[in-house]
C-alpha positions as CSV (number, residue, x, y, z in Angstrom):
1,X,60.8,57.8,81.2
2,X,63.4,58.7,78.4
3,X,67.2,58.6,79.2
4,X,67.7,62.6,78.5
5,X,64.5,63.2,80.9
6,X,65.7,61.3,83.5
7,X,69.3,62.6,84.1
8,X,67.7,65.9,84.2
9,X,65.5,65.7,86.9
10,X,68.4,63.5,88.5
11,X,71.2,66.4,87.9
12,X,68.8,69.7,88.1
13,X,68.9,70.5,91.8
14,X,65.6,72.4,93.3
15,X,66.3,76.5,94.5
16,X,68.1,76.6,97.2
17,X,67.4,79.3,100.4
18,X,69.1,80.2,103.8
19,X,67.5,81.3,106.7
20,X,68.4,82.0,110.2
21,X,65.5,79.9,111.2
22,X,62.9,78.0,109.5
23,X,59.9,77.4,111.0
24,X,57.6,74.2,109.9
25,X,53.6,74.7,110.7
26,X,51.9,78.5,110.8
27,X,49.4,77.8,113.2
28,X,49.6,79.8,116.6
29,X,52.6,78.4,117.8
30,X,54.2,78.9,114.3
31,X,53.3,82.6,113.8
32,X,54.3,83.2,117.3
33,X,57.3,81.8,116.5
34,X,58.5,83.7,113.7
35,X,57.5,87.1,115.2
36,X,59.7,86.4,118.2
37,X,62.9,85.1,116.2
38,X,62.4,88.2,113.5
39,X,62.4,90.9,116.1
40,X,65.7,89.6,117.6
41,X,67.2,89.9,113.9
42,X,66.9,86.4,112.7
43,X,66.3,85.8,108.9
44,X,62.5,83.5,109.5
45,X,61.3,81.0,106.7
46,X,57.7,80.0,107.9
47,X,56.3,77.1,105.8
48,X,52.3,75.4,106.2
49,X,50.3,73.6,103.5
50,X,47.2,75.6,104.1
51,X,46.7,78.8,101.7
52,X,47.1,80.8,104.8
53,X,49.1,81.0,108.1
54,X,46.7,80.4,111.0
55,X,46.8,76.6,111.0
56,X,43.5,74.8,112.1
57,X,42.4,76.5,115.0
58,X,42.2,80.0,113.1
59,X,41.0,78.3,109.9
60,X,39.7,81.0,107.6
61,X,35.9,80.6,105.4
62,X,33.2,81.7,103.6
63,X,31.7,84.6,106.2
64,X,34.1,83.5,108.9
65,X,37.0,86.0,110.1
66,X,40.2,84.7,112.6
67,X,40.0,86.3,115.8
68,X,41.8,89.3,116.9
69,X,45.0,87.5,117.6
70,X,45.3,85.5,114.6
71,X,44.8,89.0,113.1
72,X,47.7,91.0,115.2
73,X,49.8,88.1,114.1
74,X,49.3,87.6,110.3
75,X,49.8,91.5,110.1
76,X,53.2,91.0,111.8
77,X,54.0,88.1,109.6
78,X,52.7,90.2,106.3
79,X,54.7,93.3,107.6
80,X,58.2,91.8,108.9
81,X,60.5,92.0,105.7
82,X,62.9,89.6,107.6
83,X,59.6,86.5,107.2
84,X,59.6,84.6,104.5
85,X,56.1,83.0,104.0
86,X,56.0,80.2,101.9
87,X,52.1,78.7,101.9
88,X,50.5,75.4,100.3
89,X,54.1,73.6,100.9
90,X,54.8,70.6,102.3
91,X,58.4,68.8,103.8
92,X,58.8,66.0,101.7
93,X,62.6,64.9,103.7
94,X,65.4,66.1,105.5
95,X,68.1,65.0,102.7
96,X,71.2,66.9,104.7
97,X,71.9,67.9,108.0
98,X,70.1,71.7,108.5
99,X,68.0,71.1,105.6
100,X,64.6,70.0,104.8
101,X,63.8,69.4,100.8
102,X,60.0,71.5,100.8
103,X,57.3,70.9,97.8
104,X,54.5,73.4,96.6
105,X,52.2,73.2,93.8
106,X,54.6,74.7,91.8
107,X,58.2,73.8,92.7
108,X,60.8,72.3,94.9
109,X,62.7,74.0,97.4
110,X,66.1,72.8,99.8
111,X,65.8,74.9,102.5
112,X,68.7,75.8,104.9
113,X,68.8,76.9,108.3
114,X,70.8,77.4,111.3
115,X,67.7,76.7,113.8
116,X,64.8,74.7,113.2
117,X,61.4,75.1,115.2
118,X,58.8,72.2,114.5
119,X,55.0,74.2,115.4
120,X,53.8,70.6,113.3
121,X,50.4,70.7,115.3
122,X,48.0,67.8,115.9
123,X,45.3,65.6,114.7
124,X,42.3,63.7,115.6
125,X,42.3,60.7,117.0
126,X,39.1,58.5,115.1
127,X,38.4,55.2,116.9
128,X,36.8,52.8,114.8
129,X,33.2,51.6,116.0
130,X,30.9,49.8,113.8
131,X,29.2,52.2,111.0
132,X,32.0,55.2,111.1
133,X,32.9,54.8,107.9
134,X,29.6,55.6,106.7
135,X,28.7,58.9,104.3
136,X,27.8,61.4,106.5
137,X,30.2,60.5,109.4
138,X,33.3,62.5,109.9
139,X,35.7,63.4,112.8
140,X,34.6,66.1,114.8
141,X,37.7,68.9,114.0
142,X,36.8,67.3,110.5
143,X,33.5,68.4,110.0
144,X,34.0,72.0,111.3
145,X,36.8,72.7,109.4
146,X,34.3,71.8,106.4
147,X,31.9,74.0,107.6
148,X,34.5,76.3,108.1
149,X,35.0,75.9,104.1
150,X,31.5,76.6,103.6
151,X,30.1,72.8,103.3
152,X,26.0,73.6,103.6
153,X,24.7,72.1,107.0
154,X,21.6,74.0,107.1
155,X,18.6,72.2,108.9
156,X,20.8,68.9,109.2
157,X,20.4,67.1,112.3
158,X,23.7,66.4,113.9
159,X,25.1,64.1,116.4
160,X,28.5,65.3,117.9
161,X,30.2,62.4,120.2
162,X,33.6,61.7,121.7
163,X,35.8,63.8,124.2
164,X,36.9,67.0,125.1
165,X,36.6,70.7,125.0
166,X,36.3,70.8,121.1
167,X,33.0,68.7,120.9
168,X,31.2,71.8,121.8
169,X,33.4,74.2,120.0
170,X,32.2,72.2,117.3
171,X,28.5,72.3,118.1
172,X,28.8,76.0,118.2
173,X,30.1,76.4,115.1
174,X,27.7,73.7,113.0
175,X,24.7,76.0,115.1
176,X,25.5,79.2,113.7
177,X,25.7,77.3,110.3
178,X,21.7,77.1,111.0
179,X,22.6,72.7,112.0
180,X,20.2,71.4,114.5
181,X,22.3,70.0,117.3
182,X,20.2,66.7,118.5
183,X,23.0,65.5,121.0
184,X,26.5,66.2,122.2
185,X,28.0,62.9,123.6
186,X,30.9,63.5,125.9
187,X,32.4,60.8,127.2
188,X,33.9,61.7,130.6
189,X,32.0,61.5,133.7
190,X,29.7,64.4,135.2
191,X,31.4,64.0,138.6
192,X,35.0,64.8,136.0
193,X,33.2,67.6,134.7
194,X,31.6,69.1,137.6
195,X,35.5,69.4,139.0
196,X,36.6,71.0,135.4
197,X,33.4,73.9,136.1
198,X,34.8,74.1,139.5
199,X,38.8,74.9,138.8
200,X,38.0,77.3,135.8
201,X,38.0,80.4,138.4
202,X,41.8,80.4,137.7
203,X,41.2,81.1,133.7
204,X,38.3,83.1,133.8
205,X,38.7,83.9,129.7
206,X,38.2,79.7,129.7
207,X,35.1,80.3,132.1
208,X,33.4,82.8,129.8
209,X,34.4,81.1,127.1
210,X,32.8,77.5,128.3
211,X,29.6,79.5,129.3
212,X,29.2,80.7,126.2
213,X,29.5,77.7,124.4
214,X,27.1,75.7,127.2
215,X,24.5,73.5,125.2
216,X,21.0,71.9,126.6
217,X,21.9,68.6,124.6
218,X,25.2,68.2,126.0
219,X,25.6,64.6,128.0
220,X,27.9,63.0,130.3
221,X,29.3,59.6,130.1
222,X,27.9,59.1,126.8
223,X,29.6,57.9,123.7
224,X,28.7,56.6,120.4
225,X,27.9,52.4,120.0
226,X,27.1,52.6,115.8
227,X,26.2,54.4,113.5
228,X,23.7,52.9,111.5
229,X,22.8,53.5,107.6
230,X,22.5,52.4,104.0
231,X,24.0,54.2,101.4
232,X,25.1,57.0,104.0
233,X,24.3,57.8,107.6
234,X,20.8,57.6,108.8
235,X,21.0,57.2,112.6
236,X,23.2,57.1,115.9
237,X,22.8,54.6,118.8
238,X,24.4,56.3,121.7
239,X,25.1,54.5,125.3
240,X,24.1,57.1,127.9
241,X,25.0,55.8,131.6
242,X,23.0,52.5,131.6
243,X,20.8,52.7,128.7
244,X,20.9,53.0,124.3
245,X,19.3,55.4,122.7
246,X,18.8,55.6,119.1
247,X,18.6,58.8,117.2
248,X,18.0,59.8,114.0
249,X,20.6,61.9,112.5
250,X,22.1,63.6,109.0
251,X,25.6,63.8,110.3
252,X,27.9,62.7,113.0
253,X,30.6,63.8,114.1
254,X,33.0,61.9,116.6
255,X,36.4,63.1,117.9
256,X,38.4,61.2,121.2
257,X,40.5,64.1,121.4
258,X,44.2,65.1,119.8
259,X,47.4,63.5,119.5
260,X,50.8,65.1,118.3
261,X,51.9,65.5,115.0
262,X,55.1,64.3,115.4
263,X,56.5,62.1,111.9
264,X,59.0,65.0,111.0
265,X,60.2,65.3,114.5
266,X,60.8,61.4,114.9
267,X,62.2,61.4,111.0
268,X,65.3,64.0,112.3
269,X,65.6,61.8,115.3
270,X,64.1,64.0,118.4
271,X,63.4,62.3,121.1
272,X,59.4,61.7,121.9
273,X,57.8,61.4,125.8
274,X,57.4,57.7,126.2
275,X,53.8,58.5,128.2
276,X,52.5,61.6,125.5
277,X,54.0,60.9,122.0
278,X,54.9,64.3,122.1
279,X,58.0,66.1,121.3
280,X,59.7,65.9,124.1
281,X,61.4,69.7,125.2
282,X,63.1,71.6,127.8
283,X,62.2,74.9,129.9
284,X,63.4,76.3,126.4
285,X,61.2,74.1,124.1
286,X,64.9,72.4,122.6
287,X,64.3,69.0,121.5
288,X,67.0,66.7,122.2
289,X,69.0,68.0,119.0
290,X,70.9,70.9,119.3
291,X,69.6,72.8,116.8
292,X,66.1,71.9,116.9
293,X,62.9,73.5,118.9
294,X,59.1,72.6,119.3
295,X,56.2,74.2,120.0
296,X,52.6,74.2,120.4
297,X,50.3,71.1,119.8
298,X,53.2,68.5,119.1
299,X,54.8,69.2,122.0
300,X,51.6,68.2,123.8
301,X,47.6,69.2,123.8
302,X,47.0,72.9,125.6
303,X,45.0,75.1,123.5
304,X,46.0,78.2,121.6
305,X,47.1,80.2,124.6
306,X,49.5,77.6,125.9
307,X,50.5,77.4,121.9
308,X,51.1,81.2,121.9
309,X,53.5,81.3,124.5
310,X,55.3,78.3,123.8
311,X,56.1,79.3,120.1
312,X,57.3,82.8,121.8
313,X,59.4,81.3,123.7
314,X,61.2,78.6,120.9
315,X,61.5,81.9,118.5
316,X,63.8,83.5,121.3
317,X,65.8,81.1,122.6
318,X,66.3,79.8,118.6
319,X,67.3,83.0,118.2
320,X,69.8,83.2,121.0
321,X,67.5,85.0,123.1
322,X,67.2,83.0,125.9
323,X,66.8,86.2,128.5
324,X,63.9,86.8,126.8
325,X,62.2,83.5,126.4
326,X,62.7,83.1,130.3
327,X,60.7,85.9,130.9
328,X,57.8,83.7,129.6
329,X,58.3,80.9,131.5
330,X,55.8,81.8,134.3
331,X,53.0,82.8,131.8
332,X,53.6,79.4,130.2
333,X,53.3,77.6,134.1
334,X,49.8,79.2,134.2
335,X,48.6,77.4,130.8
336,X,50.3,74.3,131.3
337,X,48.5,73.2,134.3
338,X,45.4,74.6,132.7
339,X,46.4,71.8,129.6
340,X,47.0,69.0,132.5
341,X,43.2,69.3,133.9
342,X,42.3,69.1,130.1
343,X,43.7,65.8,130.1
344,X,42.9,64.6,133.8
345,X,39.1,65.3,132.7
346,X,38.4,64.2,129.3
347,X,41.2,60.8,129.7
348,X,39.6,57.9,127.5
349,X,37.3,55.4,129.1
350,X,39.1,51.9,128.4
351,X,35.6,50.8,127.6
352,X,36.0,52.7,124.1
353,X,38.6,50.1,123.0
354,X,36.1,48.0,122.6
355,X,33.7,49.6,120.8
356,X,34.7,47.9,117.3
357,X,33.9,44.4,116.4
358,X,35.4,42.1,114.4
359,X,34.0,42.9,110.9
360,X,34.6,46.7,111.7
361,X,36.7,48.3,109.3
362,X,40.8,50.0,111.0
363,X,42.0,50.7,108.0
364,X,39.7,52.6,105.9
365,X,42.0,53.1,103.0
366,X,42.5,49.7,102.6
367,X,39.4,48.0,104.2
368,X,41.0,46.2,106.6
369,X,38.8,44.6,109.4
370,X,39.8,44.3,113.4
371,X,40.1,40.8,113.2
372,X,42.8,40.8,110.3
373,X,45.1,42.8,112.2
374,X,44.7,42.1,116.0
375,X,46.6,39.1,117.1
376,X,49.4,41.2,115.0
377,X,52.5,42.4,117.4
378,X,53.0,45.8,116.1
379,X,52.0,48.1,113.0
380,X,54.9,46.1,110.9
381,X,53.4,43.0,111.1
382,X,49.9,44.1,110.5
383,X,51.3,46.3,107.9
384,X,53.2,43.1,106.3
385,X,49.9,40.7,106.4
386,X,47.2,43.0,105.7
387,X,47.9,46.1,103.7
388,X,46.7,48.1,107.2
389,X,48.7,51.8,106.8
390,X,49.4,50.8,103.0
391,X,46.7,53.8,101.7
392,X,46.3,57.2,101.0
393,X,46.6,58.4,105.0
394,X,49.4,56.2,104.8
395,X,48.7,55.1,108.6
396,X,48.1,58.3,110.3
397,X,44.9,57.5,111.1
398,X,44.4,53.4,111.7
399,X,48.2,53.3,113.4
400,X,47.3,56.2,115.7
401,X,43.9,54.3,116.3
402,X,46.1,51.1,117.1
403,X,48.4,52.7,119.4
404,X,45.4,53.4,121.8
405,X,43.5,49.8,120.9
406,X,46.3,47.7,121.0
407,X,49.4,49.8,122.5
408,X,51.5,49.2,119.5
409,X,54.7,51.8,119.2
410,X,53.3,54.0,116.2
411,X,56.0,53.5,112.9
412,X,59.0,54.9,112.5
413,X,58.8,57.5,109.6
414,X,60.2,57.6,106.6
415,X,61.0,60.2,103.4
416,X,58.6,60.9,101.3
417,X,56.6,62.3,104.6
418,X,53.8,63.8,102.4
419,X,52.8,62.6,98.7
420,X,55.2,64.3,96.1
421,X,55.9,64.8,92.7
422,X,58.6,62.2,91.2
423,X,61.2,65.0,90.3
424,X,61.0,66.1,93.9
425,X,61.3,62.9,95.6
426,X,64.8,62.6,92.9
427,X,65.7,65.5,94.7
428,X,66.4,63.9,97.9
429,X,69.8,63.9,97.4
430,X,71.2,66.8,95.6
431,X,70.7,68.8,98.8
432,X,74.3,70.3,99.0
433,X,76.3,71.8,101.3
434,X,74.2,73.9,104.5
């Protein structure tokens, strides 16, 4: 890089923008967020990296529409001259206090605020078991948001395996995609899911909803042993109470549940629940900064309901609202014990740690076996001797896998937090006053 070229991109600071609040993730959460804080007044930046607010849960695709909700709430968004949506951007850093330095395919952006709510969602957590890196074998929210995007599964037979309510979420949607489910492997116990069937009376939207999404090739205290192939995936032993099956299959795909999305959080120094990883929050979903709320899926695993109320209630109190986010508080009570018999049914049998064996792959991105990173301490060392968190996921997948397999802390986070242009990233520091 010439001399000229590079003091420019050194001296040329990206726009800046003030807002009243910004608001990081427009999932449920997000959008509920920004509604809440505009109607008290409040000047609302709402930033996501997908094309359009909804997060993954509403995901929009080829002859798919978002459900009423997701529908009230974009028009509110679209409608609200005090919203500022920015789409398809990413937070690269937090170069200043009360700003975040934001990329999009086009430009940079320091963005000020006065309150900050993280709606930063959650991922999959992928354990590794021999064969899951195979073609053809994806994580469970991973394949159907790619059938969402219209990815053909017409005819294909399909194994779904793992834990939790979104296995057959995810059946449902492969099987109006014209897939042929051959088996849904959950995990938890029947006796566990006899006693979920039996509390849903007190959500009876969750009991029609279950009921509708009831499948004849759904099977308890099953999970996945290998996946077995070639070139790509041709078959699935499964372990169903005492015995292995083996079935023939064109796709699997395997999901152990959720886990926060919480690198941003962590990077501005919130404190995170010891037990969850989660953000941690208090009756008015303030992290332990002042100036910071959370919401939704980072703050914990409870579904879009729970996500609804909780962004609700950060867009008011961020606002200064706080007699109005206590109003919620109640409705919030309902959903939150609804999320902890999520959890208390669908907790991870230890017997899935050991599903990998020594040659199996962690670290995809960087083919890193189990037995090059196990006798490690922590993600550092393993990091240091191995290259394990080094690729393009940079971690978010084989460390969040190693905090359940080996209980390692997961690593501290640091700037860039997604991949960014190089006259972004020289940015960093011409953030200014806020």
């Amino acid at each position: 890089m010439n001399g000229p070229l590079r003091h420019a991109l050194r001296t040329a600071a990206p726009p800046a923008r003030r807002y009243d609040v910004l608001i990081v993730g427009a999932g449920p959460a997000g959008m509920a967020a920004a509604r809440a804080a505009a109607d008290c007044g409040c000047t609302v930046a709402l930033i996501d990296d997908n094309p359009a607010p909804g997060g993954q849960i509403w995901r929009d695709g080829p002859g798919l529409s978002p459900p009423p909700a997701a529908r009230r709430l974009r028009q509110a968004i679209a409608t609200r001259p005090r919203i500022a949506l920015f789409t398809q951007a990413r937070v690269i850093a937090a170069p200043a206090p009360h700003t975040l330095l934001v990329e999009n395919d086009e430009t940079a952006l320091h963005l000020h605020f006065r309150s900050l709510i993280l709606c930063t969602g959650a991922r999959e957590l992928l354990l590794p078991f021999p064969g899951w890196t195979l073609p053809g074998a994806t994580g469970a929210g991973g394949l159907q948001a790619l059938v969402k995007a219209g990815t053909p599964v017409d005819g294909e037979r399909l194994v779904i395996a793992g834990s939790g309510p979104l296995l057959l979420a995810v059946a449902a949607t492969a099987r109006r995609h014209g897939a042929r489910i051959a088996c849904i492997a959950e995990q938890a116990s029947l006796l566990s899911l006899m006693r979920f069937a039996g509390a849903l009376w007190r959500w009876p939207a969750k009991a029609a909803q279950a009921a509708t999404l009831l499948d004849s090739h759904y099977r308890a205290r099953s999970h996945v042993v290998e996946a077995l192939g070639d070139d790509r995936l041709r078959a699935v032993r499964i372990r169903q109470g005492g015995s292995t099956v083996e079935l023939p299959c064109d796709r699997l795909a395997c999901g152990f549940g959720l886990v926060p999305n919480t690198g941003l959080a962590a990077l501005l120094g919130c404190r995170l629940d010891a037990a969850s990883d989660a953000v941690a929050v208090d009756a008015l979903q303030r992290t332990s900064l002042r100036h910071v709320h959370a919401a939704g899926e980072c703050t914990g695993i409870g579904g879009s309901e729970l996500a609804l109320l909780e962004g609700e209630i950060a867009g008011y109190a961020a606002a200064g609202a706080d007699d109005r986010a206590g109003a919620l508080l109640a409705r919030r009570a309902r959903w939150r014990s609804f999320a902890g018999l999520v959890r208390a049914t669908f907790a991870l049998d230890p017997a899935l740690k050991a599903l990998a064996r020594p040659d199996t792959l962690v670290c995809r991105c960087e083919d890193v076996p189990l037995s090059a990173i196990r006798a490690h301490p922590d993600a550092w060392q393993a990091k240091m001797q191995s290259r394990c968190g080094m690729g393009a996921c940079q971690g978010r997948i084989c460390a969040t896998a190693s905090r359940v397999l080996f209980g390692w802390p997961l690593p501290t986070p640091r700037p860039p937090l997604s991949p960014a242009r190089i006259g972004t990233l020289m940015q960093q520091d011409s953030a200014g006053p806020s």
